[in-house]
mmCIF file as Biopython writes it, N, C-alpha, C and O atoms, coordinates in Angstrom:
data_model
#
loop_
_atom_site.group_PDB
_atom_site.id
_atom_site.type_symbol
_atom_site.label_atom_id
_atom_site.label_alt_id
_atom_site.label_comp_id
_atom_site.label_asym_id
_atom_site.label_entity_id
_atom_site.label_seq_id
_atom_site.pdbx_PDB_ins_code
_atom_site.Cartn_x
_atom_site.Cartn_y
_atom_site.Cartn_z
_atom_site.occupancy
_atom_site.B_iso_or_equiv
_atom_site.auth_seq_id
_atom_site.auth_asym_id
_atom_site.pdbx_PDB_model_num
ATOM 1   N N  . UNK A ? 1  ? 20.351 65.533  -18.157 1.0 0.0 1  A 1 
ATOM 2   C CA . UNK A ? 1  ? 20.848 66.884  -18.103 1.0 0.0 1  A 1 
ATOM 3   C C  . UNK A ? 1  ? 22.325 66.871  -18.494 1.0 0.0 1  A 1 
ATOM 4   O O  . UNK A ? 1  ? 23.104 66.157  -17.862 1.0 0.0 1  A 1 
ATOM 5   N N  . UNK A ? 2  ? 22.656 67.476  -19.303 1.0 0.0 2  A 1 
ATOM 6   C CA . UNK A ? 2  ? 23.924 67.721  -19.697 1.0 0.0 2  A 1 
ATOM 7   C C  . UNK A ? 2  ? 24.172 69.112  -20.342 1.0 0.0 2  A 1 
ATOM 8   O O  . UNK A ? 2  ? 23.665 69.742  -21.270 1.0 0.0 2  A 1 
ATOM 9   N N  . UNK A ? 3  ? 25.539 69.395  -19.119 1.0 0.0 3  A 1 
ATOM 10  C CA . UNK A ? 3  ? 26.718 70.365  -19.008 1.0 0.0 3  A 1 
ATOM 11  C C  . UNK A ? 3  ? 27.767 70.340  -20.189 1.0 0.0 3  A 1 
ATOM 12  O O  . UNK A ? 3  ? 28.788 69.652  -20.207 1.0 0.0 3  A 1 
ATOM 13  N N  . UNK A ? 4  ? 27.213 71.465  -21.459 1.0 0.0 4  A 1 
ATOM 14  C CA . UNK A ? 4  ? 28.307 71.541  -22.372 1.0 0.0 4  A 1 
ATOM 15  C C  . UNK A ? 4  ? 29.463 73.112  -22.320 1.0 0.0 4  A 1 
ATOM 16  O O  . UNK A ? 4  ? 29.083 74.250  -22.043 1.0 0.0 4  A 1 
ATOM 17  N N  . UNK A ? 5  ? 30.648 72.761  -22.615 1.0 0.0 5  A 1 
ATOM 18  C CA . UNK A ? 5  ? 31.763 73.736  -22.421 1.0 0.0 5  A 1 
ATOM 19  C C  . UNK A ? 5  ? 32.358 73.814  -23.662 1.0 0.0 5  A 1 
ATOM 20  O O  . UNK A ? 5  ? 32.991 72.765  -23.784 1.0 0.0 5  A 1 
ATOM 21  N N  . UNK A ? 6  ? 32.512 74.581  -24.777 1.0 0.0 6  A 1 
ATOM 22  C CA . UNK A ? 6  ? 33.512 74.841  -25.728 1.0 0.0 6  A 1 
ATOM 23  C C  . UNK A ? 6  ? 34.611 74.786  -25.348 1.0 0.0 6  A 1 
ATOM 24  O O  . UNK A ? 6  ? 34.530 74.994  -24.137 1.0 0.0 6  A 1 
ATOM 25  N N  . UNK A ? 7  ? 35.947 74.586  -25.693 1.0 0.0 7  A 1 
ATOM 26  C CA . UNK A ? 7  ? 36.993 75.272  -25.411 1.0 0.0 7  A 1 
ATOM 27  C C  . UNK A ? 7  ? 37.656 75.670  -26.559 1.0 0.0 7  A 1 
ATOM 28  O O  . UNK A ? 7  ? 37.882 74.987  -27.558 1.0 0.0 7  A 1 
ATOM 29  N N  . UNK A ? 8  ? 37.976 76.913  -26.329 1.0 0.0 8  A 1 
ATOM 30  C CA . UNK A ? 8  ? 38.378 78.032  -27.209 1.0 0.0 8  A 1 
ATOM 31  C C  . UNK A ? 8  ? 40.132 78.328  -27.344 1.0 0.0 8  A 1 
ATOM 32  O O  . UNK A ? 8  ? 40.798 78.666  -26.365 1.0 0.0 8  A 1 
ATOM 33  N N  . UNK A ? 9  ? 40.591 78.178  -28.421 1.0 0.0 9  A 1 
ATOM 34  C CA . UNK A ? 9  ? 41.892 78.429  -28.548 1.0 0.0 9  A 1 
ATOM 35  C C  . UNK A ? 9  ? 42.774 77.596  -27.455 1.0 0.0 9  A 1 
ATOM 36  O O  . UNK A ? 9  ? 43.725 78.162  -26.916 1.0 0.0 9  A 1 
ATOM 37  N N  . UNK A ? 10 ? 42.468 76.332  -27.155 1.0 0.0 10 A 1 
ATOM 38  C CA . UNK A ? 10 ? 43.271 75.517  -26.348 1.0 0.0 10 A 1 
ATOM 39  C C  . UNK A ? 10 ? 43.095 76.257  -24.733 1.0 0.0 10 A 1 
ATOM 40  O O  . UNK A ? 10 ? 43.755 75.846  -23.779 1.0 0.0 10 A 1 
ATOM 41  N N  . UNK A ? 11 ? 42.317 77.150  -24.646 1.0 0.0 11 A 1 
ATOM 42  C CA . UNK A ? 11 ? 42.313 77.675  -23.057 1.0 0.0 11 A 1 
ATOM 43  C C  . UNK A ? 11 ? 41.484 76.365  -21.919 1.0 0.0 11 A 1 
ATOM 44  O O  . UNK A ? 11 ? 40.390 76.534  -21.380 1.0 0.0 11 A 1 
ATOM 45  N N  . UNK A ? 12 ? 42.070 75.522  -21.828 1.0 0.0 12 A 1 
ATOM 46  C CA . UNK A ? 12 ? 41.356 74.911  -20.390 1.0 0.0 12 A 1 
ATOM 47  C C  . UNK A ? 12 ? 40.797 75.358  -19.775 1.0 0.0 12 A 1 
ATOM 48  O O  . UNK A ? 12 ? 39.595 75.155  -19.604 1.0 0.0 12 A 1 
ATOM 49  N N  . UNK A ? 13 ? 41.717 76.386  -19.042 1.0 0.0 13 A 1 
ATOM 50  C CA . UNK A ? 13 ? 41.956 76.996  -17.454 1.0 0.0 13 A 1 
ATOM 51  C C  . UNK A ? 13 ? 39.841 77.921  -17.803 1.0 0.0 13 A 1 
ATOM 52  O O  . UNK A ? 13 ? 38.855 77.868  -17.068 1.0 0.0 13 A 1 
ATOM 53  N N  . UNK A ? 14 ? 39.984 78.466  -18.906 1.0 0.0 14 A 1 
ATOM 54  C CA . UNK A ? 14 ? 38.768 79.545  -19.057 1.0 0.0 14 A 1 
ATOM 55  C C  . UNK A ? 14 ? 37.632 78.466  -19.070 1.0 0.0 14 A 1 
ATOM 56  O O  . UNK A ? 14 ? 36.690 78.630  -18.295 1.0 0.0 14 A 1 
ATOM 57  N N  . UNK A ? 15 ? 37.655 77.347  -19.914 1.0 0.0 15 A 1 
ATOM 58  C CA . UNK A ? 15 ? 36.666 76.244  -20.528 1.0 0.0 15 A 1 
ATOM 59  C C  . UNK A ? 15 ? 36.231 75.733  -18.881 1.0 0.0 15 A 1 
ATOM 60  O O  . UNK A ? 15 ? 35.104 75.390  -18.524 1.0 0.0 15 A 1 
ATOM 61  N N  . UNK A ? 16 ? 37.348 75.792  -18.112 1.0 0.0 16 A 1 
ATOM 62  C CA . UNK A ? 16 ? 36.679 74.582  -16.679 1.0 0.0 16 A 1 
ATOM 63  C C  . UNK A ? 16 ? 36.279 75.558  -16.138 1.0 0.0 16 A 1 
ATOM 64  O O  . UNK A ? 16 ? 35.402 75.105  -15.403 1.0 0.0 16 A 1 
ATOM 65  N N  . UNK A ? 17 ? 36.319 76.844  -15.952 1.0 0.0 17 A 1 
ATOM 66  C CA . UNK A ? 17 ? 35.938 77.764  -14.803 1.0 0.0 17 A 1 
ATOM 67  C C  . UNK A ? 17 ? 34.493 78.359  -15.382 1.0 0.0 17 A 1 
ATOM 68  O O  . UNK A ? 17 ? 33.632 78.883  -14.675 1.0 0.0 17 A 1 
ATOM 69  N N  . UNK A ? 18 ? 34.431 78.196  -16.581 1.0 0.0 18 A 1 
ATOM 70  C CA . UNK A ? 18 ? 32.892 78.389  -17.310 1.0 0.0 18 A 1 
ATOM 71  C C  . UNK A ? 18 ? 32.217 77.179  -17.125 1.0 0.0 18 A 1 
ATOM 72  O O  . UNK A ? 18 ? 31.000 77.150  -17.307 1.0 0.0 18 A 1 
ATOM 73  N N  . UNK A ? 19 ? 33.099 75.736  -16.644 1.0 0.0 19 A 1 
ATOM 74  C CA . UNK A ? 19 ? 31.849 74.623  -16.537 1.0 0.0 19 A 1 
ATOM 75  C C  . UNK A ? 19 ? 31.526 74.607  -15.485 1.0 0.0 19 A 1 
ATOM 76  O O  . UNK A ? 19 ? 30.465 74.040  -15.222 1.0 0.0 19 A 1 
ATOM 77  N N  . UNK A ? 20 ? 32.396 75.296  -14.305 1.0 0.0 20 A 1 
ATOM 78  C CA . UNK A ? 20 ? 31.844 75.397  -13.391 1.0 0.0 20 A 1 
ATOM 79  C C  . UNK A ? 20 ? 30.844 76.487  -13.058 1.0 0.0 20 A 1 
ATOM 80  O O  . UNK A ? 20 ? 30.001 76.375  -12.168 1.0 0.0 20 A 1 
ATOM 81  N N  . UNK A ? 21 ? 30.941 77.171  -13.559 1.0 0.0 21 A 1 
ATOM 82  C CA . UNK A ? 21 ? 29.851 78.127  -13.221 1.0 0.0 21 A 1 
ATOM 83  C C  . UNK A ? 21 ? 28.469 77.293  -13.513 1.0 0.0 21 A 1 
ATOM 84  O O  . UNK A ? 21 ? 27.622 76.982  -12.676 1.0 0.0 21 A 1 
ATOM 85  N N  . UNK A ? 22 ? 28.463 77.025  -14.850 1.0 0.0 22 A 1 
ATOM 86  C CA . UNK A ? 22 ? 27.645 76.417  -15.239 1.0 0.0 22 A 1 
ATOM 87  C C  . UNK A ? 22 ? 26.742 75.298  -14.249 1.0 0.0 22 A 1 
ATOM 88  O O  . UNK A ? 22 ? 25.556 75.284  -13.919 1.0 0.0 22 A 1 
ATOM 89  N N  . UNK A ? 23 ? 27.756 74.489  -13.985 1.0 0.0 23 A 1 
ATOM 90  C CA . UNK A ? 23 ? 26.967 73.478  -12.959 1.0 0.0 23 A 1 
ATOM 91  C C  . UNK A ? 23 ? 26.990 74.282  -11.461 1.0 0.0 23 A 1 
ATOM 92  O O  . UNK A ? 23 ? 26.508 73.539  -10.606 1.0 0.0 23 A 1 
ATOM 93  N N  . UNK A ? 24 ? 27.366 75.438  -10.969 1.0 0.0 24 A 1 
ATOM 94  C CA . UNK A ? 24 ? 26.857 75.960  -9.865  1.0 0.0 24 A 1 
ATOM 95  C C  . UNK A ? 24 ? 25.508 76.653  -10.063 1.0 0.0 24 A 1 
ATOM 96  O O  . UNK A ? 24 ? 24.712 76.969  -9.178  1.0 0.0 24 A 1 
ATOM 97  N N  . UNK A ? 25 ? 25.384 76.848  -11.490 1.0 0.0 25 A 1 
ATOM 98  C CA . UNK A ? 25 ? 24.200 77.732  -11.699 1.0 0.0 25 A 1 
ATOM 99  C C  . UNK A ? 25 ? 22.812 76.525  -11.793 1.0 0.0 25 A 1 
ATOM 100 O O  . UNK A ? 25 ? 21.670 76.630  -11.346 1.0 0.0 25 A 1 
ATOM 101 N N  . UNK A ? 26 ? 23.214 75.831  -12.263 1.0 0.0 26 A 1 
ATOM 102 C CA . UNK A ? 26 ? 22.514 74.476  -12.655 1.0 0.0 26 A 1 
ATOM 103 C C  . UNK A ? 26 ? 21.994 73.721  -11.415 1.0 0.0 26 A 1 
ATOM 104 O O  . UNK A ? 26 ? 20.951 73.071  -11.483 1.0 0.0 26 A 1 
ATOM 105 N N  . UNK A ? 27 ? 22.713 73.804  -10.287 1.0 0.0 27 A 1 
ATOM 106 C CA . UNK A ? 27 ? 22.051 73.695  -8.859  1.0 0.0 27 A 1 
ATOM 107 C C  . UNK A ? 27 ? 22.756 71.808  -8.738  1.0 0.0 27 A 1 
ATOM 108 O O  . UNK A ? 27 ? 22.258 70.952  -8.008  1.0 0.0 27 A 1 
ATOM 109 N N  . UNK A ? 28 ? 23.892 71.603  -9.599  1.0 0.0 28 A 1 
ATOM 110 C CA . UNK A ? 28 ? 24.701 70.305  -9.711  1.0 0.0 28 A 1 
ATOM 111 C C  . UNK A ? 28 ? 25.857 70.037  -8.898  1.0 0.0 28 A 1 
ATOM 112 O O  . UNK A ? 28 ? 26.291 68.907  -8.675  1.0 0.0 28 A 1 
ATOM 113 N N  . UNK A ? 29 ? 26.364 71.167  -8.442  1.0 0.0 29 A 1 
ATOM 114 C CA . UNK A ? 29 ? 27.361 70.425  -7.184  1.0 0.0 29 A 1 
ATOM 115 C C  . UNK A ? 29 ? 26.510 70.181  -6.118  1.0 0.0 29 A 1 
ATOM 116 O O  . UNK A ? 29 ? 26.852 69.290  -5.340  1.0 0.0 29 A 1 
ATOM 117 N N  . UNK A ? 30 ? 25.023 71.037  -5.823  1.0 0.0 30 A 1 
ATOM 118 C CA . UNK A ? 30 ? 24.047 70.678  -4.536  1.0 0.0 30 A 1 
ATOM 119 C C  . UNK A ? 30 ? 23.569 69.277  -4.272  1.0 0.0 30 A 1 
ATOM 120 O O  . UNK A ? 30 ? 23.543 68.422  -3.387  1.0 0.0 30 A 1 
ATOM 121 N N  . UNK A ? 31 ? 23.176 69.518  -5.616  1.0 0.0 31 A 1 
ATOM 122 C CA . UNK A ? 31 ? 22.248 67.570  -5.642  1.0 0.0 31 A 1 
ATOM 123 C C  . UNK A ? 31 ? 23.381 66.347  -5.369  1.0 0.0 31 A 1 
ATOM 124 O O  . UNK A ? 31 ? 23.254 65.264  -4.799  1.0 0.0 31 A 1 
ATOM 125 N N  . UNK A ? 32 ? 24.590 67.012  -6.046  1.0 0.0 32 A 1 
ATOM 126 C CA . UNK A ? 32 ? 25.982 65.905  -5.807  1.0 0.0 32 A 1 
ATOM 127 C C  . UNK A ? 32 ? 26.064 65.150  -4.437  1.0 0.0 32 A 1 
ATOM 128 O O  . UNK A ? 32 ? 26.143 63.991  -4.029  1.0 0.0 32 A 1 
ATOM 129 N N  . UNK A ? 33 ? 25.990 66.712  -3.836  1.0 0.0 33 A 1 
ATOM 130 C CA . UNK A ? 33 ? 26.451 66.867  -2.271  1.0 0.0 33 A 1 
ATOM 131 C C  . UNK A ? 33 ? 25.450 66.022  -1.310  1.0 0.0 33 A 1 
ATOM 132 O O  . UNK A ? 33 ? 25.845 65.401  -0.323  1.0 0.0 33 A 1 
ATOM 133 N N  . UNK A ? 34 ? 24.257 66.077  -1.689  1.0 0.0 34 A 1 
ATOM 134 C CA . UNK A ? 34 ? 22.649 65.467  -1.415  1.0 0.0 34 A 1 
ATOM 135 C C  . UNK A ? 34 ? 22.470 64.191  -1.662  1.0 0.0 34 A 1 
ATOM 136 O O  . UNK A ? 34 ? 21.810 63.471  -0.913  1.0 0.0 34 A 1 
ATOM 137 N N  . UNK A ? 35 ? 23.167 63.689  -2.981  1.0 0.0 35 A 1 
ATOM 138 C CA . UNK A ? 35 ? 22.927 62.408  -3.315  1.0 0.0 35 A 1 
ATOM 139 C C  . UNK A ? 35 ? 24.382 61.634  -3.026  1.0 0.0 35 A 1 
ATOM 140 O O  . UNK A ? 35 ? 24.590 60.644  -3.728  1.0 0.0 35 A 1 
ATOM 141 N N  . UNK A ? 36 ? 25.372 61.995  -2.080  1.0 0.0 36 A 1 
ATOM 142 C CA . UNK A ? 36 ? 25.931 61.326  -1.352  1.0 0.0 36 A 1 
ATOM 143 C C  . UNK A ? 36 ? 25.459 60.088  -0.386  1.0 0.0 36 A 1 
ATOM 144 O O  . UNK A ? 36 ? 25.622 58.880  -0.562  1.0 0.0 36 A 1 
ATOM 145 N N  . UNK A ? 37 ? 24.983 60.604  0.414   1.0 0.0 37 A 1 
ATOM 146 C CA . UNK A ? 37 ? 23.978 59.686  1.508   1.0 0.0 37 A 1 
ATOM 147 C C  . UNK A ? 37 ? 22.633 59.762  1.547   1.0 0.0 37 A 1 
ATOM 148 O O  . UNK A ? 37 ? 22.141 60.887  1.446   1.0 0.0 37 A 1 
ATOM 149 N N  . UNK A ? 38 ? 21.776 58.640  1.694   1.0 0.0 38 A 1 
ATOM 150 C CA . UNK A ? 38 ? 20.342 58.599  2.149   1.0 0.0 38 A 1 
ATOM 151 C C  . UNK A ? 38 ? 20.364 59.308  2.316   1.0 0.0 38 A 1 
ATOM 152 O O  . UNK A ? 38 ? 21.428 59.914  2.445   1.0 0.0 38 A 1 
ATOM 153 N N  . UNK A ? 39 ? 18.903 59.984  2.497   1.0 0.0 39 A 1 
ATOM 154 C CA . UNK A ? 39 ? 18.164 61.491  3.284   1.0 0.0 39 A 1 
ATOM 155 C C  . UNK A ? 39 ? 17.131 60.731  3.481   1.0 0.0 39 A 1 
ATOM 156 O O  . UNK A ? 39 ? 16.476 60.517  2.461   1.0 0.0 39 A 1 
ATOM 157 N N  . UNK A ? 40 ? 16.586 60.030  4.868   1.0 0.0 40 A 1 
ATOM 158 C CA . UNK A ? 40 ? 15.510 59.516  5.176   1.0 0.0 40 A 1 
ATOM 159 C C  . UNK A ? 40 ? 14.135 60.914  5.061   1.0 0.0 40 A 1 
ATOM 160 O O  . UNK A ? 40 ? 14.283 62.102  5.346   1.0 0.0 40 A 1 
ATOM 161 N N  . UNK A ? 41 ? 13.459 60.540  4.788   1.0 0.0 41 A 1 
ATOM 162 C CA . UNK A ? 41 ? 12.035 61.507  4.105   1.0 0.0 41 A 1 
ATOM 163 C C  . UNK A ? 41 ? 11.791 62.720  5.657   1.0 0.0 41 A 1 
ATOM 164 O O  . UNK A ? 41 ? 11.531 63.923  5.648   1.0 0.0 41 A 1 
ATOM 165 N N  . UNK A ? 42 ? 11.965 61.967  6.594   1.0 0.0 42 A 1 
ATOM 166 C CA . UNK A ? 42 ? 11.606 62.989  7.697   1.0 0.0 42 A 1 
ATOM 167 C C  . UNK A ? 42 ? 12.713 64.005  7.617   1.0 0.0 42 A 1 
ATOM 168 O O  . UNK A ? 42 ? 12.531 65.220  7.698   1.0 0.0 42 A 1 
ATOM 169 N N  . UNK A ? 43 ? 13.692 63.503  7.476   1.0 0.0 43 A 1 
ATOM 170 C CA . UNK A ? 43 ? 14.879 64.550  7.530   1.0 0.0 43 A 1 
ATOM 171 C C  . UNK A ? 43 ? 14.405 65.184  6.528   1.0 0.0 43 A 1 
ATOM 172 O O  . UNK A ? 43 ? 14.141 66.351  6.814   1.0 0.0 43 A 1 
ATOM 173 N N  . UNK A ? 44 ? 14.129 64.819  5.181   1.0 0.0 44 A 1 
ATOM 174 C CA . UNK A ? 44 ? 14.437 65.911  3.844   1.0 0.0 44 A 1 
ATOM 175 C C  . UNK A ? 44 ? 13.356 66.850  4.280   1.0 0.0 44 A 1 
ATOM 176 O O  . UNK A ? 44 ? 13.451 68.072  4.397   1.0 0.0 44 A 1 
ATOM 177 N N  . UNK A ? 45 ? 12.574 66.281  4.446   1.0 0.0 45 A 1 
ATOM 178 C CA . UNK A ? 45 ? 10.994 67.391  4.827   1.0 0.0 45 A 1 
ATOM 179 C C  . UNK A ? 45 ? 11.530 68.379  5.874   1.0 0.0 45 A 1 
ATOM 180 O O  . UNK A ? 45 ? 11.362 69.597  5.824   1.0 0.0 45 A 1 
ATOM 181 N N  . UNK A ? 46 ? 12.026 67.879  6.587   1.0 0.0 46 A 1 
ATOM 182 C CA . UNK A ? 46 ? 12.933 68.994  7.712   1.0 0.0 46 A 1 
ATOM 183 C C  . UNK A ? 46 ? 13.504 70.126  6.981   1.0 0.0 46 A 1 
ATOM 184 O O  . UNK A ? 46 ? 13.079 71.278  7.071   1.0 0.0 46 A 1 
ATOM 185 N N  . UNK A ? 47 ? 14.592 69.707  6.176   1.0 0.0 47 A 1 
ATOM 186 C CA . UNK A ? 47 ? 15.311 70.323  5.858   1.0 0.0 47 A 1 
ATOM 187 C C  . UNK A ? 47 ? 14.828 71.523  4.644   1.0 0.0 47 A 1 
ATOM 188 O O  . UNK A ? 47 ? 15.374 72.603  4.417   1.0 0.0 47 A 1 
ATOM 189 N N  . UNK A ? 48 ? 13.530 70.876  3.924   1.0 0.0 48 A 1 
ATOM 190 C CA . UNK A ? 48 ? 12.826 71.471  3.290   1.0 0.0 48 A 1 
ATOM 191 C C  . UNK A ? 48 ? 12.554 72.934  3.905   1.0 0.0 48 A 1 
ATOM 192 O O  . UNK A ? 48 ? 12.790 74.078  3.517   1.0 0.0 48 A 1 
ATOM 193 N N  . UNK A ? 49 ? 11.945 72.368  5.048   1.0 0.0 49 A 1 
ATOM 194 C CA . UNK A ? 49 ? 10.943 73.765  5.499   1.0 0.0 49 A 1 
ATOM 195 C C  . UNK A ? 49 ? 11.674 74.578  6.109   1.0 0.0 49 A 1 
ATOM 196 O O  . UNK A ? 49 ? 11.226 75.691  6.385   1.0 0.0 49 A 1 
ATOM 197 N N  . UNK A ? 50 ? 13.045 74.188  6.482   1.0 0.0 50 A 1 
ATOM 198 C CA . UNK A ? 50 ? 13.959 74.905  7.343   1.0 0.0 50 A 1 
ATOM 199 C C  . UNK A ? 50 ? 14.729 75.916  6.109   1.0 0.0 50 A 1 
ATOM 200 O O  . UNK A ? 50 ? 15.007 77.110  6.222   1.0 0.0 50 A 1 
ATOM 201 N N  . UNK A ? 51 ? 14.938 75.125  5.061   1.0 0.0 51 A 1 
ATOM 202 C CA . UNK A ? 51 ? 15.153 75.823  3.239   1.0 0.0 51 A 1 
ATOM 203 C C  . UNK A ? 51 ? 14.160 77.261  3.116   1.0 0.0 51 A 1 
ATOM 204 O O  . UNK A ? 51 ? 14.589 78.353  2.743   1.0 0.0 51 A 1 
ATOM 205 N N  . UNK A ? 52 ? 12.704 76.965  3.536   1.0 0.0 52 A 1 
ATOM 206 C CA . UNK A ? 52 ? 11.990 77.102  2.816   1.0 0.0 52 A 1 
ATOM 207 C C  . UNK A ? 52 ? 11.572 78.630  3.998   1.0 0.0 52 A 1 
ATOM 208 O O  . UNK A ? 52 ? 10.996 79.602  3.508   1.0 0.0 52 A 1 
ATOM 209 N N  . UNK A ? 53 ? 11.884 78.616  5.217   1.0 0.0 53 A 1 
ATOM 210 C CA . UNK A ? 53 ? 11.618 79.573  6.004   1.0 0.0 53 A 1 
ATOM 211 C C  . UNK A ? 53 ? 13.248 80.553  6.265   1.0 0.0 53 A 1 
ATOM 212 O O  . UNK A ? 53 ? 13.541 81.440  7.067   1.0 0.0 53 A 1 
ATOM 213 N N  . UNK A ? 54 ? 13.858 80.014  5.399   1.0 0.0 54 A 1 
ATOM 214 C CA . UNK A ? 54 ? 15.526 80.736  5.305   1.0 0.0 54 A 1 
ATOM 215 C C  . UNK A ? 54 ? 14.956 82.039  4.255   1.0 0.0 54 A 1 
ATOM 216 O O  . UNK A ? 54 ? 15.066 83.264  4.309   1.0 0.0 54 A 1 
ATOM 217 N N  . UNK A ? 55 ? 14.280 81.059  3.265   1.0 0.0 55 A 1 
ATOM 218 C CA . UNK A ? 55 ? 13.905 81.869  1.827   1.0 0.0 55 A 1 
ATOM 219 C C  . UNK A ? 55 ? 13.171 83.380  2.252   1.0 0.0 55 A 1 
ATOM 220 O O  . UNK A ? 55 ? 13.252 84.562  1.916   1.0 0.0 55 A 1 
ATOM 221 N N  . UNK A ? 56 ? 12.419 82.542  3.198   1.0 0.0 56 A 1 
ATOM 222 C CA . UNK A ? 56 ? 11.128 83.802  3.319   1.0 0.0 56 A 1 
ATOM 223 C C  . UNK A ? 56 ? 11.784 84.978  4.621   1.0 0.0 56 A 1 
ATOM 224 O O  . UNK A ? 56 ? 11.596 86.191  4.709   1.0 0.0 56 A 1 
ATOM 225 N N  . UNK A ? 57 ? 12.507 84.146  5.423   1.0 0.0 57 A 1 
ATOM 226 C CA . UNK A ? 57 ? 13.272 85.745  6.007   1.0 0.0 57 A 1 
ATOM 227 C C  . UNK A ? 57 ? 14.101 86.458  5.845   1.0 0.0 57 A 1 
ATOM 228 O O  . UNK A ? 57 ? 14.376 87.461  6.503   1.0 0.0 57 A 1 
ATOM 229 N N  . UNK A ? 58 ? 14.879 85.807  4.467   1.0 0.0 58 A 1 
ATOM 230 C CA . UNK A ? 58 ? 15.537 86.876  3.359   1.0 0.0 58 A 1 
ATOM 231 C C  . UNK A ? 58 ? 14.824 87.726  2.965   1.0 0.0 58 A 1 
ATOM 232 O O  . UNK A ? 58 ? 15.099 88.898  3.223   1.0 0.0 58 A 1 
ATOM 233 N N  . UNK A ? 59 ? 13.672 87.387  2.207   1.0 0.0 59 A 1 
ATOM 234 C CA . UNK A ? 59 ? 12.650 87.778  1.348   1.0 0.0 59 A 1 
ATOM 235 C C  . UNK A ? 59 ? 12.559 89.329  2.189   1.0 0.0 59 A 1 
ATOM 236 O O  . UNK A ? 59 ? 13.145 90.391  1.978   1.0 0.0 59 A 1 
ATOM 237 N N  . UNK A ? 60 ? 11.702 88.982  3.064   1.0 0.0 60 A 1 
ATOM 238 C CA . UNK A ? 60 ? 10.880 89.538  4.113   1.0 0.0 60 A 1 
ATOM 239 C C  . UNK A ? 60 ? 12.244 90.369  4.774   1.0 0.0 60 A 1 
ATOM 240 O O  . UNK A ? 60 ? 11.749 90.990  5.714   1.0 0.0 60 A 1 
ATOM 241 N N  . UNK A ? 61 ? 13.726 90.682  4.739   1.0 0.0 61 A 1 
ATOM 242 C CA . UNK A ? 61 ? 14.682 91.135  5.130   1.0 0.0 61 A 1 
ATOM 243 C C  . UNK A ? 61 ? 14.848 92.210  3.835   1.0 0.0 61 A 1 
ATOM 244 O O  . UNK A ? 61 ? 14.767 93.428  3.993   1.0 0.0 61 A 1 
ATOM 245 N N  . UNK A ? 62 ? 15.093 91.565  2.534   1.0 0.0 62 A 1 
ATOM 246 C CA . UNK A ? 62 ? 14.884 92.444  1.676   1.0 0.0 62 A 1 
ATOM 247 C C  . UNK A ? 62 ? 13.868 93.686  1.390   1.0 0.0 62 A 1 
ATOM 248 O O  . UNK A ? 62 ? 13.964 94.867  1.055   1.0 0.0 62 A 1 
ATOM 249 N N  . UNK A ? 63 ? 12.707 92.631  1.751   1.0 0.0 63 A 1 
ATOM 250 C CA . UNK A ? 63 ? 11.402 94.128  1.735   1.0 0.0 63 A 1 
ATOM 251 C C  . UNK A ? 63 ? 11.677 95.293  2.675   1.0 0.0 63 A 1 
ATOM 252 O O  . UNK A ? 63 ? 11.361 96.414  2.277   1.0 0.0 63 A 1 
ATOM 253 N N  . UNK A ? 64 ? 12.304 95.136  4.039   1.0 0.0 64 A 1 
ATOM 254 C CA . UNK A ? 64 ? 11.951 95.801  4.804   1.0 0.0 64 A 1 
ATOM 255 C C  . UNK A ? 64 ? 13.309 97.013  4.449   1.0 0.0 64 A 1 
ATOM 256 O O  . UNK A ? 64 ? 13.301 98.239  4.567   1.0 0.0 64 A 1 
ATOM 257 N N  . UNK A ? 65 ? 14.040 96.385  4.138   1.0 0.0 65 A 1 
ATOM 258 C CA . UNK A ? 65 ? 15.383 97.332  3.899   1.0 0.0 65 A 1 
ATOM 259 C C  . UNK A ? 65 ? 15.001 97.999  2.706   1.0 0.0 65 A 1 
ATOM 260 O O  . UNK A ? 65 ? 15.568 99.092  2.693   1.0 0.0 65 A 1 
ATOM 261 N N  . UNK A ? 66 ? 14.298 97.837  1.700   1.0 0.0 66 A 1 
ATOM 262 C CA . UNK A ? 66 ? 13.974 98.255  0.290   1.0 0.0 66 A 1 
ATOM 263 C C  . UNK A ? 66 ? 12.566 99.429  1.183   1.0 0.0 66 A 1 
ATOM 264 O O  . UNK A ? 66 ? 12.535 100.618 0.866   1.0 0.0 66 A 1 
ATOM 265 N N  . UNK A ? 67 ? 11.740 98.976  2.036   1.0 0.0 67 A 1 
ATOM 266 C CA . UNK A ? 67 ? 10.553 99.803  1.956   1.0 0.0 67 A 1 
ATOM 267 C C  . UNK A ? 67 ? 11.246 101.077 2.798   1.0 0.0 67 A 1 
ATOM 268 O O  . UNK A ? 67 ? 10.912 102.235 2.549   1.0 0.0 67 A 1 
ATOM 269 N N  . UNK A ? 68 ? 12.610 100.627 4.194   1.0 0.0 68 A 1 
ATOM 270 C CA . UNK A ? 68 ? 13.190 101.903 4.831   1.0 0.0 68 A 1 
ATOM 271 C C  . UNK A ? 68 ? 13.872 103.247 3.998   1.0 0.0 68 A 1 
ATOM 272 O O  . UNK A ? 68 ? 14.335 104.340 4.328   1.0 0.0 68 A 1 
ATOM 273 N N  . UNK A ? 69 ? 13.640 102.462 2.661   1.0 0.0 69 A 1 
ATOM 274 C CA . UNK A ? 69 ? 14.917 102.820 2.237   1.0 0.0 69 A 1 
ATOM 275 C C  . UNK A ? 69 ? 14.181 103.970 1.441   1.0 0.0 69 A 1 
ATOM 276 O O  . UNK A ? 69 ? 14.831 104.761 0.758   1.0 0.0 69 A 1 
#
């Protein structure tokens, strides 16, 4: 996977703040942060479903405010 950035008219400052977007969008500072230390499998599975039931009471937070609404 590779993160490409133009830079335009010598602007840095614009070129790094577009690579960052880029790799925030890309889900690359997460995995960074993740592939710091082990994640023994029980933990990740933990953390999975604890991910994975965050998702669904957003979800399910969104519907209900969208159906009051």
């Amino acid at each position: 996977m590779t993160v490409e950035v133009q830079v335009r008219d010598n602007n840095v400052d614009q070129a790094l703040r577009a690579l960052k977007k880029k790799m925030q969008r890309e889900g690359l500072y997460r995995e960074m942060r993740m592939r710091r230390h082990y994640e023994k499998p029980s933990e990740r599975r933990a953390r999975e479903k604890a991910e994975a039931i965050r998702r669904f009471r957003k979800l399910m937070k969104k519907r209900a405010e969208r159906d009051e609404a």
